[in-house]
Structures are given as C-alpha cells and as structure tokens.
C-alpha positions, 0 to 999 in steps of 0.5 A, spaced: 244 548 340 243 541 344 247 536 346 249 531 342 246 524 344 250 521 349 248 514 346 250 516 339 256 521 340 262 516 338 256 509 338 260 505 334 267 502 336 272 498 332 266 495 329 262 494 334 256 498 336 255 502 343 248 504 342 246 501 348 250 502 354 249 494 357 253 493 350 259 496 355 259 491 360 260 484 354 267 487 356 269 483 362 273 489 364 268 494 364 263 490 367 268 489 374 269 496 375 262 498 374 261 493 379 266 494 384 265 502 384 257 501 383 256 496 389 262 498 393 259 505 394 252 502 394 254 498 401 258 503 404 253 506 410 251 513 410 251 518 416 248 524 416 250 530 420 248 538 421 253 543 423 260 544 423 267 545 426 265 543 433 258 545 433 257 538 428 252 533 431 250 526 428 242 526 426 238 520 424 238 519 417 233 521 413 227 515 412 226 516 405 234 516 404 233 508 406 229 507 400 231 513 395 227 510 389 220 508 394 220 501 390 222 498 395 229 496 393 233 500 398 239 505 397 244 500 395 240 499 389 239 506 388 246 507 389 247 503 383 243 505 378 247 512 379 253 510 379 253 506 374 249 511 369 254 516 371 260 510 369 258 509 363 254 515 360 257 520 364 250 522 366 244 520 371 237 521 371 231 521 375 224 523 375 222 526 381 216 522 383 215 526 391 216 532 395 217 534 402 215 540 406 220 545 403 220 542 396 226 538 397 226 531 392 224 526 397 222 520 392 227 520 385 226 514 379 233 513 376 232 513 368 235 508 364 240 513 360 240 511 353 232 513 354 234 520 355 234 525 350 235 533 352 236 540 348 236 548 349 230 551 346 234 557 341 229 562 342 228 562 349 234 558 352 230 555 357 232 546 357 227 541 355 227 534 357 224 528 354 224 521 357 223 515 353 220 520 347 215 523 353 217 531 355 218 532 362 218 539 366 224 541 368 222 542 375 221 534 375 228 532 372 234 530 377 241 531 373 247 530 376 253 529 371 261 526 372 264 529 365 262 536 364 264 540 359 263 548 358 257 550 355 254 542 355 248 540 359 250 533 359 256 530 361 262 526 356 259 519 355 265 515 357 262 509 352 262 513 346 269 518 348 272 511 348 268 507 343 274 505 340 277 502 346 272 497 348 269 496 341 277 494 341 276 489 346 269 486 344 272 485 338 278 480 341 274 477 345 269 475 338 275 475 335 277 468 340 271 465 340 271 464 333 279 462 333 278 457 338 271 455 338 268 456 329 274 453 327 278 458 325 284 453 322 284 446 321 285 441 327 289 437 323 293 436 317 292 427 314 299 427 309 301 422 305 305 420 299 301 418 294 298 422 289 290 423 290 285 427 287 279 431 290 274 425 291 280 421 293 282 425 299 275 426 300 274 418 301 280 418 306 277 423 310 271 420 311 274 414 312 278 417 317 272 421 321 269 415 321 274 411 325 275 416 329 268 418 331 265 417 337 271 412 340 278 412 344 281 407 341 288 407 337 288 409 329 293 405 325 296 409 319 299 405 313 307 408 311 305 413 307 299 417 311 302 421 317 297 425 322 299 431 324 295 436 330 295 443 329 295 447 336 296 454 334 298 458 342 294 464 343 300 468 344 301 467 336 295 471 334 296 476 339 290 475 343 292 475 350 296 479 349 291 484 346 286 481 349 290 484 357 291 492 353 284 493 352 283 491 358 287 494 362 285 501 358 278 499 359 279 500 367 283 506 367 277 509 363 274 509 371 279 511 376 286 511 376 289 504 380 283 500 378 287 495 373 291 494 379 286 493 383 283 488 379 290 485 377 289 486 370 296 490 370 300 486 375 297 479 374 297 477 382 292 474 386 289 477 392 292 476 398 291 476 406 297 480 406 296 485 400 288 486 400 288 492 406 293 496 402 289 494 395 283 497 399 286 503 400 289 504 393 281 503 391 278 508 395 284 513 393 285 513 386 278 510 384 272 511 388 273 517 392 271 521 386 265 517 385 264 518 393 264 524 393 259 526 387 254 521 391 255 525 398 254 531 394 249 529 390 244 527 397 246 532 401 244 537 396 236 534 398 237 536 405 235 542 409 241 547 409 247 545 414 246 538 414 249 533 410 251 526 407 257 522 409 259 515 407 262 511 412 269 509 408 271 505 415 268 500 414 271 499 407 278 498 411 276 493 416 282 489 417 282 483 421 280 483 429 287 484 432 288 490 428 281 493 428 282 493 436 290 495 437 286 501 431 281 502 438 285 502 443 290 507 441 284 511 439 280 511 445 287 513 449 289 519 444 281 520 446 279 520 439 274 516 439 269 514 445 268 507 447 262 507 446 264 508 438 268 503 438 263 498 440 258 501 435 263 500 430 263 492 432 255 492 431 256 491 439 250 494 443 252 500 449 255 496 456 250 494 461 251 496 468 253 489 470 258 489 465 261 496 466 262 493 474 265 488 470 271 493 467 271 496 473 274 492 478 279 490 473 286 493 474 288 498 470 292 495 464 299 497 463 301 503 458 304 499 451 308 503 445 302 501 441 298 506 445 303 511 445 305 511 452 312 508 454 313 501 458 313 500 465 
C-alpha cells in the first residue's frame, strides 16, 4: 500500500483548501516561521570536517557544495527549498542531476512537493517515484523527510496534519477583510421621527449621499433627523483575539519558542537588550532540529569520515565589546587561537610588520573577565 499523498491527506481546513502547499503561507504566521528557519539555515555558513575526537582537521568545502542545485542560485537558495518543503510538507525531493568519482550525489534539483506522487509496488515491494506524473528511477530520487512514521515512505505533512489550524487562520483573515473592508454592517444609521415609507427613505439617503459626496464641509440635519456612526471594535467579533491563536499555533506547528521569537505570545518588540537572549532561544527550540537534519542530510554526500557542520556562531554575534571580551577569554583559556579569532571578524592573517607591532607592546594586565585574578 502507498502513501497517501501529502497534498490531499487532510487538504481541506475550515473551508479552505490546502492543496497547494504556497496556500500555507497566505498565513502570515506560517510565512514568518518558514522564513525565518528557511533563510536563517540557508545564511549560516557551512564547514567541512574529516576525522575525529583529536584526529578532526577542517578541509576545504566541497566546490559543488557552494551551489547544491548547479543553477546558479547558490547554497543559500538550495537550503531554502529544502527546508521549506520539509516545513510544510514534511518531505523534500530532488532529482539527482550529477555524480562524482565514487557515485556520491554532486548536483541535486530540489522538486516542488505537491508535484511528488510515491507508491510501493505490492508484488515485488520495490518504491516507485513519480514526478509531475513522470516515473522516476529510484537511484535518482534524493528524499529526506522531517515527520517519519512507521511503515511510510513519506513523512506527515504538517499542512495537512494541521489543516484545521491554519484553514482557521485563513478564514479570520477572509473573515476581517470582508467585516471591515465589504461592508459587513452599515457605517451609519440616519434616524428621524417622521413616519417614512420605503421610497421616502430611499430619497433621504440619496439626498444625504449627495450632500456628503466628494465634500468635507458640515451637514445640517432639521430636529427630527439624527445621524449616528457604527464603529464596531474588532475585539467585538473576536478577531483579534482569534486572529492572534491561530497564529500562535500556526508557529508552534515549527518549533517550540517560535511564537516568542516572533512576538506572537508576548506581543513585545525586539530589543537591543533581549535580541541575543531571543537568538539563543531560536536556535534551541526551533532551528537546531532543522539544523541538524540539514548537517545530515550533506554529510551524507560526503566520503566516509567527513562531514558537514553549520556554523551557529555567526547566528550569535552580539555586539563589538562583547564579541572580543568572548576572544580574549578564549585565547587565554587557549580554546581558540588568535588567528581563529581574526578569522571570524572577516579579518586577514597579522603581517610581520604587525605582528612586531603587538610584540613591543607590554603585556596586558590579567583582568576577572579572563579568568585571572587583578594586580
């Protein structure tokens, strides 16, 4: 029995269909944490690594690895595409396009998920790929998955296991437009004393659309009429408040602390003091899984004993005097070299003439924050 299609399996969500995967990201919630775990991954630079423990050495990186895809868009665009169909759909597929001396995947063309059909033949057991309708060996078929369950091929498809949820939000926000832009109510009620009949009423609000139109200046009711404006508040028909669940389940659906991250759970604004401590919480709780499926996923086209790292310092740049207190105490603890340092700050090896610079300088007094004691 095959799977059954992730584009189908639960497509319809509070009235909405989810069919199309891009449908998803009409939910501004779904949209930002996509974005944010997709684009940061795809940002954060790669380094490759062979051996272990204290045989580890850093090698170059892999050439095609700049350009996964071999179209010219680079890894971060690559990155994206993987991530993103894993986010949404729970799976990600390429087509591999090239091949290096030992048969490892050099060249892999990401699919676009909803175009993926897969099935296990009955008779022999052997999986059978199709793309866009087109079969496809399963030799050139690159599958990673986020969500895998027993006995499936594909993993869960977060869009159709929480179809409710973000049809939910869709419909609130379809639901607002047409409150507050369609004329959902009346903006005004005209009231008077007098006893009218339809076709009176309807010369009263004409003549009072016609005095009105196209002009700012005052309008003079007699004693019987009465104007009165209808502003119904948005917290009335419960769509702030509905409209700020569902998006606060819709991020929760990626990664546990995304909602905060966002500000969706606590409402605040980013600032200078909390943005390191908000970064920390993002790589934690929400992208280090998607991370570590990515650092997986490439070392697993590598030769045997090398591997793939992405670098997460530079997601925790903090600011200058922080980042080089940071060096200091790792160059006196002798946990990362000088040279490292400098790399890190995009900063080119010392000259000789600068390193004789550094040489006739004193020493520099022991301070608490290198782990010394003061003179």
């Amino acid at each position: 029995m095959g799977d059954p299609p992730p584009s189908q399996a639960g497509a319809a969500g509070a009235g909405v269909d989810l069919r199309a995967t891009e449908v998803s990201l009409q939910k501004i919630a779904v949209w930002a944490s996509v974005s944010l775990i997709a684009g940061t991954a795809g940002m954060l630079p790669l380094d490759a690594f062979d051996g272990t423990g204290t045989s580890t050495r850093q090698i170059d990186l892999p050439t095609w690895m700049e350009d996964p895809a071999g179209d010219g868009y680079g890894y971060g665009d690559w990155a994206y595409q993987v991530l993103a169909s894993e986010m949404l759909r729970g799976n990600a597929v390429g087509i591999i396009a090239a091949r290096g001396p030992r048969g490892l995947p050099t060249q892999i063309v990401m699919q676009h998920p909803d175009e993926i059909g897969v099935r296990r033949d009955p008779t022999t057991g052997e999986v059978e790929w199709r793309v866009a309708g087109t079969q496809i060996p399963t030799s050139d078929i690159w599958h990673q998955r986020a969500y895998p369950m027993p006995g499936r091929i594909q993993g869960l498809s977060p869009i159709g296991h929480h179809a409710a949820t973000i049809g939910l939000g869709l419909n609130v926000l379809r639901f607002g437009n047409q409150f507050f832009e369609d004329g959902g109510h009346p903006t005004a009620i005209l009231k008077t004393t007098a006893s009218l009949n339809e076709t009176a009423a309807r010369v009263a609000k004409t003549r009072f659309l016609a005095a009105v139109s196209g002009r700012r200046e005052p309008v003079v009711l007699g004693g019987d009429w009465e104007y009165q404006a209808i502003q119904i508040a948005p917290e009335e028909s419960q769509f702030l408040e509905t409209h700020k669940l569902t998006s606060i389940e819709c991020c929760r659906i990626f990664g546990p602390g995304l909602a905060e991250v966002l500000g969706y759970e606590t409402g605040g604004a980013l600032t200078y003091q909390n943005i390191q401590e908000r970064n920390i919480q993002l790589l934690i709780y929400a992208l280090d899984p998607w991370l570590v499926r990515l650092e997986r996923a490439l070392s697993a086209m590598l030769p045997r004993g090398q591997y793939v790292r992405i670098n997460r310092g530079a997601l925790l740049r903090t600011d200058i005097l922080t980042r080089y207190r940071a060096y200091q105490l790792a160059i006196r603890n002798r946990i990362q070299a000088p040279s490292e340092a400098r790399e890190l700050e995009d900063l080119p090896p010392l000259t000789p003439e600068q390193q004789a610079e550094f040489d006739s300088l004193p020493s520099p007094a022991p301070t608490s924050d290198s782990g010394g004691s003061r003179a």
